[in-house]
RODO-2510 file (C-alpha; in nm, 4 decimals, decimal comma):
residues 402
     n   res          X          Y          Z
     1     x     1,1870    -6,3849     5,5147
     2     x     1,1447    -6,3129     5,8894
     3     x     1,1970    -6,5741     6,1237
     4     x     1,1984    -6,9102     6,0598
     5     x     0,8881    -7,0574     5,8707
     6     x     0,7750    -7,4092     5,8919
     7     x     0,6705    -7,6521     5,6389
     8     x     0,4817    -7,9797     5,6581
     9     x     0,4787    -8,2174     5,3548
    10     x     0,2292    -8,5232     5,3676
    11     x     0,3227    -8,8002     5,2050
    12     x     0,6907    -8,9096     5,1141
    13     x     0,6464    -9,0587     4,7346
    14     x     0,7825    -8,8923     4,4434
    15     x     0,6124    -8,5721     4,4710
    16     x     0,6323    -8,5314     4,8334
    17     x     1,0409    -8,5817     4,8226
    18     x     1,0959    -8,3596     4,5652
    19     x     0,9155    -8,1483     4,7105
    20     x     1,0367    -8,1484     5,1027
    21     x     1,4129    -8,1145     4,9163
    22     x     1,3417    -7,8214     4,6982
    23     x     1,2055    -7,6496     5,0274
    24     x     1,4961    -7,7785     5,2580
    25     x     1,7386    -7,5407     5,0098
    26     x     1,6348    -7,2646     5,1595
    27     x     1,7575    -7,1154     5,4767
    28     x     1,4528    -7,0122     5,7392
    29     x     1,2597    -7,2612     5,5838
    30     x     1,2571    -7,5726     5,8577
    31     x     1,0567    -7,8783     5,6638
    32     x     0,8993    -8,2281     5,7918
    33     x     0,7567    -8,4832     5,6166
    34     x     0,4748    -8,6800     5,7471
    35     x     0,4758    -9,0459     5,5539
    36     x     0,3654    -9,3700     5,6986
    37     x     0,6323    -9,5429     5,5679
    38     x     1,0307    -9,5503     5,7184
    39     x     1,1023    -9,6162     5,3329
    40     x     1,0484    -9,4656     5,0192
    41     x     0,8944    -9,6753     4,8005
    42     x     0,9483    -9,6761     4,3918
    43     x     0,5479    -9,7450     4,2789
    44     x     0,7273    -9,7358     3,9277
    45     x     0,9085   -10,0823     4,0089
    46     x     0,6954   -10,2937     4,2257
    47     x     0,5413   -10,5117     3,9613
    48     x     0,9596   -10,6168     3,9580
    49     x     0,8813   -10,6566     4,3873
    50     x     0,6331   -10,9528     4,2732
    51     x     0,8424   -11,1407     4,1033
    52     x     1,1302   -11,0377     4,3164
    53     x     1,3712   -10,8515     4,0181
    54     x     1,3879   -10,5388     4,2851
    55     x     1,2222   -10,4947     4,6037
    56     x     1,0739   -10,1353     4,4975
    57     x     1,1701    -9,9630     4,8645
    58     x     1,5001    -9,7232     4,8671
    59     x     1,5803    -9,6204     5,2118
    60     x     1,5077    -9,2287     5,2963
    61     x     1,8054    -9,1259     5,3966
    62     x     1,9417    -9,1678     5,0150
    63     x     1,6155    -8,9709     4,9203
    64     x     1,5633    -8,6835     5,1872
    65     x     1,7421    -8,4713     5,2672
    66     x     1,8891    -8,4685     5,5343
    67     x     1,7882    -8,1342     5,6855
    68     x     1,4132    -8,2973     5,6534
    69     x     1,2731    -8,4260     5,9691
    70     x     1,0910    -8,7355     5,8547
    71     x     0,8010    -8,8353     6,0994
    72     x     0,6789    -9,2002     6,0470
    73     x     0,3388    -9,1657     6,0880
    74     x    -0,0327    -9,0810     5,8995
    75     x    -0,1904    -8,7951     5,8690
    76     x    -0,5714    -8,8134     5,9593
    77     x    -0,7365    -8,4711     5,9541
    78     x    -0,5964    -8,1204     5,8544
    79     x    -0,7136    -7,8415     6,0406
    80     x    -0,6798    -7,5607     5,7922
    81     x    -0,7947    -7,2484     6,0850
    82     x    -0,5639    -7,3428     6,3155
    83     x    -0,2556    -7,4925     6,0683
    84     x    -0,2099    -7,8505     6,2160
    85     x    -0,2579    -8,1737     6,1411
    86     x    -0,3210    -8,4516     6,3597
    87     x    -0,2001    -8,7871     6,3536
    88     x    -0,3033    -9,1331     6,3844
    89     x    -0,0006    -9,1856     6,6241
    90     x    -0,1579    -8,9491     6,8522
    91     x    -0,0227    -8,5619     6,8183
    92     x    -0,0400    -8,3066     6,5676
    93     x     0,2463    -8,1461     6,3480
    94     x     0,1589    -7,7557     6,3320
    95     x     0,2379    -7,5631     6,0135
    96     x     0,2904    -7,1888     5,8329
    97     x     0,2578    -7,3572     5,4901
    98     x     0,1443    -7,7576     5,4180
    99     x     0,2287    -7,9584     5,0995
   100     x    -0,0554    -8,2326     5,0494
   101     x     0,1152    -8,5103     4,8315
   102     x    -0,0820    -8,8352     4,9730
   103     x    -0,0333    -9,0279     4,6486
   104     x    -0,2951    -9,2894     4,5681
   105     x    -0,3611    -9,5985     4,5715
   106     x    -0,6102    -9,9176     4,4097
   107     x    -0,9212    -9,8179     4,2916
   108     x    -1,2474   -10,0114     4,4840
   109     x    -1,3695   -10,1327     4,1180
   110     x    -1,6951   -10,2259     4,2273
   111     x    -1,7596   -10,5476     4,0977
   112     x    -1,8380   -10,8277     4,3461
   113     x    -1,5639   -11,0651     4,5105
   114     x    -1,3260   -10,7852     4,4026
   115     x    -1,2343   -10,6920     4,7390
   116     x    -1,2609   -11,0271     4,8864
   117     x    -1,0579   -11,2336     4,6421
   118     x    -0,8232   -11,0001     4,3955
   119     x    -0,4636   -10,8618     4,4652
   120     x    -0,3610   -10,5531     4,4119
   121     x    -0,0178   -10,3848     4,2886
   122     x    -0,0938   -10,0762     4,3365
   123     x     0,1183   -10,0132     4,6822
   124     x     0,3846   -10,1670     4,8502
   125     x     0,2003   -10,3841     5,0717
   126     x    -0,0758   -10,5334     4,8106
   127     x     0,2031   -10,5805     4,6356
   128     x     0,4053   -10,7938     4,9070
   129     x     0,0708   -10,9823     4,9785
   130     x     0,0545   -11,0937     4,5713
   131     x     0,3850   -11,1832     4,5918
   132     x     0,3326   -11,4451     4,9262
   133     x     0,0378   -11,5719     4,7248
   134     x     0,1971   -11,6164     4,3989
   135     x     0,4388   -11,7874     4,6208
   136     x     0,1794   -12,0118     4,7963
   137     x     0,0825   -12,0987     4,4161
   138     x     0,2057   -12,3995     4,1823
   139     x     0,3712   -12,2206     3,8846
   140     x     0,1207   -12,3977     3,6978
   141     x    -0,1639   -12,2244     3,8180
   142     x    -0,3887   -11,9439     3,5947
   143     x    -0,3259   -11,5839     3,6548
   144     x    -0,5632   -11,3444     3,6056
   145     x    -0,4410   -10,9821     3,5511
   146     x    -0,7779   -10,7648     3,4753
   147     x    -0,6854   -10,3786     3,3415
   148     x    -0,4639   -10,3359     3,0717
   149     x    -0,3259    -9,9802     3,1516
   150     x     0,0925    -9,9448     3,1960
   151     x     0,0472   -10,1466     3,5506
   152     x    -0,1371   -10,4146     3,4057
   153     x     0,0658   -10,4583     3,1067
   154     x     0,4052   -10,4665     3,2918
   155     x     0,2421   -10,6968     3,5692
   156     x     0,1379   -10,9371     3,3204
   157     x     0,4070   -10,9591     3,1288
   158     x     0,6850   -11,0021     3,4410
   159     x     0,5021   -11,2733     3,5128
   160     x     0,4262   -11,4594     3,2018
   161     x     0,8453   -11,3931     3,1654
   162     x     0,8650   -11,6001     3,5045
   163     x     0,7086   -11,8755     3,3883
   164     x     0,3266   -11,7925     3,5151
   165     x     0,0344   -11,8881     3,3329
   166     x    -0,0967   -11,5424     3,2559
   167     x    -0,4467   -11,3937     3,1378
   168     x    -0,4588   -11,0284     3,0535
   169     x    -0,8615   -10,8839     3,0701
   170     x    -0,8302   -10,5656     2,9473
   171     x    -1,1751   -10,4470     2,8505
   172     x    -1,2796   -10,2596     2,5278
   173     x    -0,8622   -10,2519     2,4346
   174     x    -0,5400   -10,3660     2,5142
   175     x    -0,3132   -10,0097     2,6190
   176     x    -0,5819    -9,7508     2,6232
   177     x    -0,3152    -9,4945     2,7103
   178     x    -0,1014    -9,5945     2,3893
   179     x    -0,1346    -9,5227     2,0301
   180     x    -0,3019    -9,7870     1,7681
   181     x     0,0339    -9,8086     1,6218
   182     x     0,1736    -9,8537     1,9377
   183     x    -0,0034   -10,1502     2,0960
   184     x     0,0814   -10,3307     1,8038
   185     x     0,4103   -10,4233     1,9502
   186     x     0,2850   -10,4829     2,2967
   187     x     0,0033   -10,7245     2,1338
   188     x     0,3270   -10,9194     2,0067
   189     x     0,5699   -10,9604     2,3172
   190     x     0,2367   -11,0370     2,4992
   191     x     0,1793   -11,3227     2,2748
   192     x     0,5574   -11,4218     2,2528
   193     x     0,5163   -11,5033     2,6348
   194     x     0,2320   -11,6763     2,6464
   195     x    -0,0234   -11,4396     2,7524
   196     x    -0,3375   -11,5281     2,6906
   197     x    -0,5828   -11,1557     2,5796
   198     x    -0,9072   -11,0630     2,6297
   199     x    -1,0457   -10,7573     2,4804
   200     x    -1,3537   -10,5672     2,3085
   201     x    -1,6853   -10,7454     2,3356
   202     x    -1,7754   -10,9645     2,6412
   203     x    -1,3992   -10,8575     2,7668
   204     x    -1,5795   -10,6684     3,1076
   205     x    -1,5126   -10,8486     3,4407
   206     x    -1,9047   -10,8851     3,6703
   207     x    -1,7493   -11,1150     3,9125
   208     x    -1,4190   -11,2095     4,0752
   209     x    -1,4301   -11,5786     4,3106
   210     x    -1,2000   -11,7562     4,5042
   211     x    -1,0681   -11,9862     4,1847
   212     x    -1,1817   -11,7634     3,9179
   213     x    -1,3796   -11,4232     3,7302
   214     x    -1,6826   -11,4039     3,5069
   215     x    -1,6723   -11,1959     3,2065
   216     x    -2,0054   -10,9788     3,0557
   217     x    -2,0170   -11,2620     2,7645
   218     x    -2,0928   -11,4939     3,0054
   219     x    -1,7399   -11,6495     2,9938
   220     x    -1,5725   -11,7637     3,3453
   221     x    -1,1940   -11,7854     3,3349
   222     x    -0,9818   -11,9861     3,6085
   223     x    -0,7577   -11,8052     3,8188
   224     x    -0,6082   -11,9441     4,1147
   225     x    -0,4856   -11,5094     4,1743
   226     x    -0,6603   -11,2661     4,0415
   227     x    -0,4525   -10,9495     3,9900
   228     x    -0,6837   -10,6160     3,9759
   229     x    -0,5103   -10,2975     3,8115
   230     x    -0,7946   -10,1117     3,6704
   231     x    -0,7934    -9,7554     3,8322
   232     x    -0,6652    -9,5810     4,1126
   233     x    -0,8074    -9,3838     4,4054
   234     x    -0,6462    -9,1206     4,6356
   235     x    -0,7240    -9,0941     5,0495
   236     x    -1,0125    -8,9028     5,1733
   237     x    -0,7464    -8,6984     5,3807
   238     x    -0,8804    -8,3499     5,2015
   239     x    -1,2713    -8,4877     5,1921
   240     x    -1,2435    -8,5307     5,5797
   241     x    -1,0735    -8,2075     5,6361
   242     x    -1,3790    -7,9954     5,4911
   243     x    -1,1466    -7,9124     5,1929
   244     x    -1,2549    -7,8710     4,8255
   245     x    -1,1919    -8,1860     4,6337
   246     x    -1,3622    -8,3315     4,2928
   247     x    -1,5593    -8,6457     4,2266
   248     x    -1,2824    -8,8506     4,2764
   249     x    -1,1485    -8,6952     4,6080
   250     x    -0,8602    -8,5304     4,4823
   251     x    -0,8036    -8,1710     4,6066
   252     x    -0,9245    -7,8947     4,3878
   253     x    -0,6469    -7,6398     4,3034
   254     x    -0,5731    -7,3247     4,0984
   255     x    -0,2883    -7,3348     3,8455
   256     x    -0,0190    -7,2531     4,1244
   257     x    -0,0896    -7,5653     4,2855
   258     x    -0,2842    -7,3893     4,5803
   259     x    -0,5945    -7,5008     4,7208
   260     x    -0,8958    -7,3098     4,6499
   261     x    -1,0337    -7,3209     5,0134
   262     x    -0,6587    -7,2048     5,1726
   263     x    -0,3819    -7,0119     5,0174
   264     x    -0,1362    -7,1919     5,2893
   265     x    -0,1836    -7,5349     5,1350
   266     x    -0,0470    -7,6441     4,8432
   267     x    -0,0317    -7,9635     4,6770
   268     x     0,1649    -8,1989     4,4581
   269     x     0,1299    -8,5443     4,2645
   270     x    -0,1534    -8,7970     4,1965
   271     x    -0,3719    -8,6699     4,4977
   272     x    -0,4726    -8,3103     4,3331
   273     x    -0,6189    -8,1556     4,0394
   274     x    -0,5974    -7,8293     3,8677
   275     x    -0,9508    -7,7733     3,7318
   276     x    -0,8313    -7,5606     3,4183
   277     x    -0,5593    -7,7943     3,3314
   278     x    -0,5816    -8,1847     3,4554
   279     x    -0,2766    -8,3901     3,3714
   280     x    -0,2338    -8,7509     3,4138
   281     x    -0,1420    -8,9420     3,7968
   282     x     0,1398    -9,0771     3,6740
   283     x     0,5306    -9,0304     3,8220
   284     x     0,5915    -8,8233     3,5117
   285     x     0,3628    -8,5399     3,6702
   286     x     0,4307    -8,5504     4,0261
   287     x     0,8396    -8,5373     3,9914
   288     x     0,7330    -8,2200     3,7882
   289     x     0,4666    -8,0907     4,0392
   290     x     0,7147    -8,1569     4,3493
   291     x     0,9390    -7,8834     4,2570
   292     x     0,6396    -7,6620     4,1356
   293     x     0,4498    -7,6824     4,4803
   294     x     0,7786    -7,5677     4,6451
   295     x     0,8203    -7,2741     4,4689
   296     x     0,4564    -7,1829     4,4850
   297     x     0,5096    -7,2220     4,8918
   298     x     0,8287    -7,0283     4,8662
   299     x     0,7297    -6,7324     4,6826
   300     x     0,4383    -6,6983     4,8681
   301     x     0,6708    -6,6853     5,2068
   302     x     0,8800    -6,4430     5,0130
   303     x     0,5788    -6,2306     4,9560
   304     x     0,5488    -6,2688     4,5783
   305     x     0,2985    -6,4174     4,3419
   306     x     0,3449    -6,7472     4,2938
   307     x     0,3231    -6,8308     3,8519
   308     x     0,0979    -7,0767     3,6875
   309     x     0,2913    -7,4615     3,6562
   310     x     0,3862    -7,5361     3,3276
   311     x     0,4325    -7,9124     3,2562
   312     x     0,5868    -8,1496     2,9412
   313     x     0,5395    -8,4561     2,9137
   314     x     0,7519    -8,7277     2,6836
   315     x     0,5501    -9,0587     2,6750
   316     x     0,5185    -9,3942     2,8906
   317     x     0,8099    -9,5928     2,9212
   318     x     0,6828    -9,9744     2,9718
   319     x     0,8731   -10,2976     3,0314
   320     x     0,7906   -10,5986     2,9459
   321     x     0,9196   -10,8215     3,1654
   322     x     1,3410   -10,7639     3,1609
   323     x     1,3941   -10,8612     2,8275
   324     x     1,2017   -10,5904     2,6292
   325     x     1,0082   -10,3104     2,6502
   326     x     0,8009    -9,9636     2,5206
   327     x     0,8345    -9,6519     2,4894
   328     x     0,5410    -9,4642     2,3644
   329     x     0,6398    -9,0939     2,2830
   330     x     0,4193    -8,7854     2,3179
   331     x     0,3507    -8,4393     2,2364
   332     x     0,4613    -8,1735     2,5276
   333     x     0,0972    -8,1723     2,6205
   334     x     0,0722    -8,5468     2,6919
   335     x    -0,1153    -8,6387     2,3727
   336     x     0,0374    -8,9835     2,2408
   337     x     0,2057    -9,0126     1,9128
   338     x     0,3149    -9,3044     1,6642
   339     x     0,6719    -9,2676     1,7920
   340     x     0,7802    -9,5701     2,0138
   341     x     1,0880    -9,7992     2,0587
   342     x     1,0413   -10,1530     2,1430
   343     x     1,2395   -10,4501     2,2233
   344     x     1,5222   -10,4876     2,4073
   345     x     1,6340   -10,1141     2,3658
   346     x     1,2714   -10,0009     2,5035
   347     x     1,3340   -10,2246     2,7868
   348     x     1,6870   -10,0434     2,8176
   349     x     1,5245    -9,7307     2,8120
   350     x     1,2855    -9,7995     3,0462
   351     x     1,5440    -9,9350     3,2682
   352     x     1,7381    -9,5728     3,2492
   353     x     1,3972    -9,3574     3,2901
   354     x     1,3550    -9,5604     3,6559
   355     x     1,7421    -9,5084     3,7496
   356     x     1,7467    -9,1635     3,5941
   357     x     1,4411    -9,0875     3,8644
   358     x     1,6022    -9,2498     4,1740
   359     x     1,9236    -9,0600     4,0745
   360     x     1,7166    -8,7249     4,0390
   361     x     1,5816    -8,8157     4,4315
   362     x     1,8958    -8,8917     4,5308
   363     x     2,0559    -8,5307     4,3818
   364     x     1,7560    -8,3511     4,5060
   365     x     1,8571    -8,5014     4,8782
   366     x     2,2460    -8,3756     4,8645
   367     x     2,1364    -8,0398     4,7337
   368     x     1,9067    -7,9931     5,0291
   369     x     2,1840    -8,1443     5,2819
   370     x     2,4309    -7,9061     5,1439
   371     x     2,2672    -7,5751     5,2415
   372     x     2,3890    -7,4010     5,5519
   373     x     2,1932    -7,5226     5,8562
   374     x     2,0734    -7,1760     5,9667
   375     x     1,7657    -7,1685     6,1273
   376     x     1,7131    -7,5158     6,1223
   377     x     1,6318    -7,7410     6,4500
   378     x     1,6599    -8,0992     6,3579
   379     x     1,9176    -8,3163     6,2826
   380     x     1,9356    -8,6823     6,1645
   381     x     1,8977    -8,8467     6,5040
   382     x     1,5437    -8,7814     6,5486
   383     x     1,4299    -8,8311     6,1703
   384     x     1,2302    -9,1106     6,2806
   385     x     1,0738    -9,0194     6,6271
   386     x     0,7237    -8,8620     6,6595
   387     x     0,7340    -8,4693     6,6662
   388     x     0,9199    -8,3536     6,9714
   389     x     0,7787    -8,0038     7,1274
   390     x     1,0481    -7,7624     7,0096
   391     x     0,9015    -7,8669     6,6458
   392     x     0,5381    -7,7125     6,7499
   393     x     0,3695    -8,0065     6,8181
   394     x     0,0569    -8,0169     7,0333
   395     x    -0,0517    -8,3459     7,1799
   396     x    -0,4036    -8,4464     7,0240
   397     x    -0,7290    -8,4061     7,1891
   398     x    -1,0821    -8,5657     7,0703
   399     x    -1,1418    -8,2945     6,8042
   400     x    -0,8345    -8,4400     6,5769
   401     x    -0,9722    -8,7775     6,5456
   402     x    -1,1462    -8,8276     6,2466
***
């Protein structure tokens, strides 16, 4: 490696840490990470921020390393000729090799008064919005939670656990993602708290008011806050920069992780997709993809060929509410199985799969603080400044906004 060789990471959630720390090991290898955030938030826990169990945010410096420069700020256009990307702050962070890890976020579901008058829980803010409304709310007052995936499931049931008149519309079934065998037990602490299922037949939302939603069957539930968890989208970041991404915006890669439009960007997490072998958006994958789109990046600056990324996958740990839980077990390859373990020991090991990921970030971060400082500029005074010059940063001119 000649020289020292810069690396910018966009977007500071789990893939995006693990991956600025595996690259901060190495000496000549000088990394910043781009997030919009001064925190790193745990999407895995903030249906616990809404009924305030945790507050979902860990600050970076337990996270990052701390030979990362962290620059609080968003990304708005990559310019893949001339390696830089601009900023909405107003610069641009130049590059040799670029990590795209923008995460996602809710899903626009389409259906009317969706936008208007439904909460979301899919990011730290629409989740600290639900949380002032729920507030704002008698404790009497109907909940609607529509989606039954892992986020609805766990949002319904920490707040049927709180005391919250809860409504679960899940569609054609309750836990798509989990096996027949396994949403039996789900079915059952659902209906131990009180929460009230819709599913199958007539079980679609068309309509979502201020005081209520309208079902296909012509049924209209009250709901003083609607909750929507039903899908997820990711930025338009790649879409606007004239890079390759599939119908749902996520960037197209090979199976190294590297884009097929530029061999200098790489990507990682719930914001990419490797045509010949899709995996789920989930934390599971993008703690595994972090490290992966590292060493992609660093055997490319090492001159090497980077290998395919080989992923396993164990299951879907879901709580339900503090008290219980379940874990649905897979096959390496994702597929679900009849294994599971429910109660109060899947709530326990749900509880040690979130702390066991923290502690992972947290390991990752003294690892990459540990490594000599050779060739590296920054230091932890400036982590949250905009990019100062020595760092290659260009101020922005017309061209970069998008």
């Amino acid at each position: 490696m000649n020289g020292n060789v810069e690396v910018v990471v966009i977007g500071g959630g789990y893939g995006g840490v693990t991956a600025a720390n595996s690259l901060a090991r190495r000496d000549g290898v000088s990394v910043t990470l781009v997030n919009p955030r001064p925190h790193f938030v745990s999407r895995i826990r903030l249906h616990q921020l809404v009924t305030g169990s945790d507050d979902a945010v860990e600050d970076f410096g337990e996270v990052l390393g701390g030979k990362v420069r962290l620059v609080v700020d968003t990304a708005t256009r990559i310019d893949a000729a001339e390696r830089r990307v601009s900023l909405a702050g107003g610069g641009t962070v130049s590059y040799d090799h670029l990590v795209y890890a923008v995460g996602s976020g809710a899903a626009d579901p389409g259906v009317p008064g969706a936008a208007e008058f439904a909460h979301w829980v899919s990011d730290l803010e629409g989740a600290e919005r639900l949380r002032s409304a729920l507030a704002a709310t008698p404790a009497s007052a109907p909940v609607t939670v529509v989606g039954a995936g892992p986020t609805g499931l766990e949002t319904a049931a920490e707040l049927a656990e709180a005391g919250r008149e809860v409504t679960l519309v899940c569609g054609e079934v309750l836990g798509p993602s989990l096996h027949a065998r396994v949403r039996r037990p789900v079915a059952r602490r659902l209906a131990k708290l009180g929460v009230t299922v819709f599913e199958g037949s007539g079980a679609q939302v068309t309509e979502v008011t201020c005081d209520g939603v309208r079902l296909d069957g012509g049924r209209e539930l009250p709901s003083a806050v609607t909750i929507w968890t039903a899908g997820f989208r990711v930025p338009d970041l790649a879409a606007r920069s004239g890079l390759r991404t599939d119908t749902e915006g996520r960037l197209v890669t090979d199976a190294t992780l590297t884009s097929v439009d530029d061999m200098r960007i790489v990507a990682a997490g719930d914001a990419a997709v490797m045509t010949d072998r899709p995996f789920r958006m989930s934390c599971q994958a993008a703690v595994q993809l972090g490290p992966a789109a590292a060493a992609t990046v660093l055997r490319r600056i090492a001159g090497k060929t980077p290998a395919p990324v080989r992923m396993f996958f164990a299951g879907q740990c879901l709580s339900l509410g503090r008290n219980e839980g379940v874990t649905q077990f897979s096959y390496p390859n994702d597929k679900v199985n009849a294994g599971r373990i429910s109660g109060r020991t899947g709530a326990g090991v749900k509880e040690i799969a979130c702390r066991f990921t923290l502690n992972k970030l947290v390991s990752g971060a003294r690892k990459a603080s540990s490594r000599a400082s050779h060739g590296d500029r920054t230091d932890r005074t400036d982590r949250l400044e905009t990019p100062r010059p020595e760092h290659r940063t260009t101020p922005s001119d017309s061209r970069g906004a998008a």
